[in-house]
C-alpha positions in Angstrom: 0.0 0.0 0.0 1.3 3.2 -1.1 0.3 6.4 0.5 0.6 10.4 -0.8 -0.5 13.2 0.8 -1.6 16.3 -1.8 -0.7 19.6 0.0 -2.8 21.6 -2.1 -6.3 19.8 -1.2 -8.5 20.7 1.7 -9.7 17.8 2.5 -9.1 14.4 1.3 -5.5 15.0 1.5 -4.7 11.4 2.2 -4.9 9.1 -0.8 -3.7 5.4 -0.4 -3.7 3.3 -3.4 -2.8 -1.0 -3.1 -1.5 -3.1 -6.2 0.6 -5.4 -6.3 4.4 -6.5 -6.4 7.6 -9.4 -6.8 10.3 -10.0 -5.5 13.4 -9.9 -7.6 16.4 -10.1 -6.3 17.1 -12.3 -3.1 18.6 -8.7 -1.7 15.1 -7.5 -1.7 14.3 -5.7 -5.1 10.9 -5.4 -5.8 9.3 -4.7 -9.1 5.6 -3.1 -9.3 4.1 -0.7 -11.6 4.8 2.8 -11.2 1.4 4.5 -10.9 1.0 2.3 -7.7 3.7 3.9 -6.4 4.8 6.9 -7.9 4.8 10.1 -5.5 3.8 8.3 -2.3 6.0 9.2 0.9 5.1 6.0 2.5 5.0 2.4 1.3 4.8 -0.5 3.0 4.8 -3.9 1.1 3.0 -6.8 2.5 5.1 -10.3 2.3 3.4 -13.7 0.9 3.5 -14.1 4.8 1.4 -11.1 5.9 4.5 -9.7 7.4 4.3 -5.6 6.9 7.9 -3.6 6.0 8.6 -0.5 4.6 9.6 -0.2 1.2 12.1 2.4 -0.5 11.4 4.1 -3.6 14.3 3.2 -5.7 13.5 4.4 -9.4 10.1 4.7 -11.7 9.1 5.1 -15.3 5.7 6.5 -15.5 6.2 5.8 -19.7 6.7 2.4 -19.3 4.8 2.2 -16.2 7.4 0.3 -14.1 8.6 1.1 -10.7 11.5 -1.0 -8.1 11.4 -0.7 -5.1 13.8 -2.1 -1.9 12.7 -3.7 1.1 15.5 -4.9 3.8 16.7 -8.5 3.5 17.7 -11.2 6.1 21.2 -12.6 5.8 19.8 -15.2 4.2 18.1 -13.6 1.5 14.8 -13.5 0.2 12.8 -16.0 -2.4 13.0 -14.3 -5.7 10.5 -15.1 -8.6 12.5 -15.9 -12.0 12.2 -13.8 -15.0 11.4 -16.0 -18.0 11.3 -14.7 -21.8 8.5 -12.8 -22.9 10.0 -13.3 -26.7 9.4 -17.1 -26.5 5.4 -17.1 -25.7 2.7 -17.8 -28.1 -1.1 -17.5 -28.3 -2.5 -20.3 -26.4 0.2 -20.7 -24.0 -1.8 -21.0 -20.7 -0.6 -18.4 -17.8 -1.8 -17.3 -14.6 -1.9 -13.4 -12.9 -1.2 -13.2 -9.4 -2.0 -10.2 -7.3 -4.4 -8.6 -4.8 -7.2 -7.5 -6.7 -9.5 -5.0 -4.6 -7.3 -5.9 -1.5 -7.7 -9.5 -1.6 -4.5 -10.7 -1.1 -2.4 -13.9 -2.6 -5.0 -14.0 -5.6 -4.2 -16.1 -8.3 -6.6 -16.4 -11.7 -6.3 -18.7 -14.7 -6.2 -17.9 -18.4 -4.0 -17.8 -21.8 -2.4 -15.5 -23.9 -5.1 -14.3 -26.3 -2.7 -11.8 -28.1 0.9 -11.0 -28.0 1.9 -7.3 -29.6 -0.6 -5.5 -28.7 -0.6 -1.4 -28.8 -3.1 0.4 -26.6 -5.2 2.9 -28.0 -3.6 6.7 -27.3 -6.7 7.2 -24.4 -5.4 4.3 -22.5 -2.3 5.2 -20.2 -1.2 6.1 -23.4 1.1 3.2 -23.6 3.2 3.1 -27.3 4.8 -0.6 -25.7 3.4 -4.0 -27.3 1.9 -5.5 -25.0 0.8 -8.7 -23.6 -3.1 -9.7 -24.0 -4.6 -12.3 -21.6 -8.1 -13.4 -20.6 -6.8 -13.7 -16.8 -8.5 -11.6 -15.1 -7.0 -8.5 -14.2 -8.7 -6.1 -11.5 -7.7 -2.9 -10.1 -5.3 -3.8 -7.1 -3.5 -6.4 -9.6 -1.1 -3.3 -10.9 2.3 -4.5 -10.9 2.0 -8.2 -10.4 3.5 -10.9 -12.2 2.5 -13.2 -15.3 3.1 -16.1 -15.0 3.6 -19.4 -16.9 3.3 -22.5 -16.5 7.0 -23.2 -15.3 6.5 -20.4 -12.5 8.8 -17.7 -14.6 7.2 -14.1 -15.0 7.1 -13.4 -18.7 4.7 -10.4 -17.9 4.1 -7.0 -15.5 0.0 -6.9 -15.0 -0.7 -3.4 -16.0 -4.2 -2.5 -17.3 -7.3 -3.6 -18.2 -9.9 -2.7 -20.2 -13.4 -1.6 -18.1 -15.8 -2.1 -20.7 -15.0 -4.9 -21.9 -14.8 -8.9 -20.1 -11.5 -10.7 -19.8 -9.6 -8.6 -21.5 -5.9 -7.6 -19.5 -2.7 -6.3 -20.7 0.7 -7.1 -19.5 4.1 -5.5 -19.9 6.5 -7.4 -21.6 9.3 -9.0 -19.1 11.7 -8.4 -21.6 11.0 -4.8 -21.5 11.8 -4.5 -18.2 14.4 -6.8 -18.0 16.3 -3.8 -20.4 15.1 -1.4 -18.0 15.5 -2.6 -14.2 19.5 -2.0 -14.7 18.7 2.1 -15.2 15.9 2.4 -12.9 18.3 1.0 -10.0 21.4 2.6 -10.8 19.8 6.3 -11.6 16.7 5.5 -10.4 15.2 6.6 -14.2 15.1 5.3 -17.9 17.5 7.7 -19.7 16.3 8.4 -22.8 17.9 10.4 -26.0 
């Protein structure tokens, strides 16, 4: 749960927003998308064992609509999800989006990949990225969580979905951000010409 507070409002200063997250990086990366996050002075991420910690901003690109954020690590390090390749998937290929849509956490649905390459309309996000089209379903609160196939790997970063329409989700690439991540942790933004 991220939480901003707008100085310029009289009241309803507080807005909170949830979505969702994984782990990266056994030293406690997390990746999420950035309008979860983006502007908030306080995060806290809740673990796959309801234990709450802070989380550190570390870098965002509202384009690409990615965020990573830090959380602290035991010595022993934290389970990190694998990244699979997002270049290697194919219609029909079955996948499954974990998340916590409307606050419901450690929610998993079922579905396929009902179109790869996809570019949103300029009125959505207005996301230029091809992007990943599944039948999972995709609810507000599943921002920033992973899809995933059927060997456990993330090939995707759950980002929008479509309101008037049924089953109809969009995910971001891995690959993408697998180009990205390096930036957004070292300069904590995408540098672009």
């Amino acid at each position: 749960a991220a939480t901003s507070v707008d100085p310029f409002k009289v009241i309803n200063r507080v807005k909170t927003s949830i979505g969702s997250g994984f782990i990266i990086d056994k030293d406690g990366l997390i990746l999420t998308n950035s309008h979860v996050v983006f502007g908030s002075q306080h995060i806290i991420v809740t673990l796959d064992n309801g234990t709450k910690v802070v989380g550190k901003f570390v870098g965002a690109d509202p384009i690409m609509d990615l965020a990573v954020l830090k959380i602290s690590a035991p010595p022993e390090g934290l389970p990190a999800i694998s990244l699979g390749d997002s270049d290697a998937i194919q219609v029909g290929d079955q996948v499954m989006v974990i998340g916590n849509p409307f606050g419901l956490e450690q929610t998993l649905t079922l579905g396929i990949i009902s179109g790869i390459n996809r570019i949103l309309p300029e009125s959505l996000l207005g996301e230029k990225h091809p992007l990943i089209q599944t039948d999972a379903a995709i609810s507000p609160g599943n921002s920033g969580g992973p899809l995933v196939n059927r060997y456990g790997e993330v090939i995707g970063i759950t980002s929008s979905f479509l309101y008037d329409a049924q089953n109809i989700g969009f995910a971001l690439p891995i690959n993408i951000a697998k180009e990205v991540i390096p930036q957004l942790v070292k300069r904590g933004r995408v540098i672009r010409p």
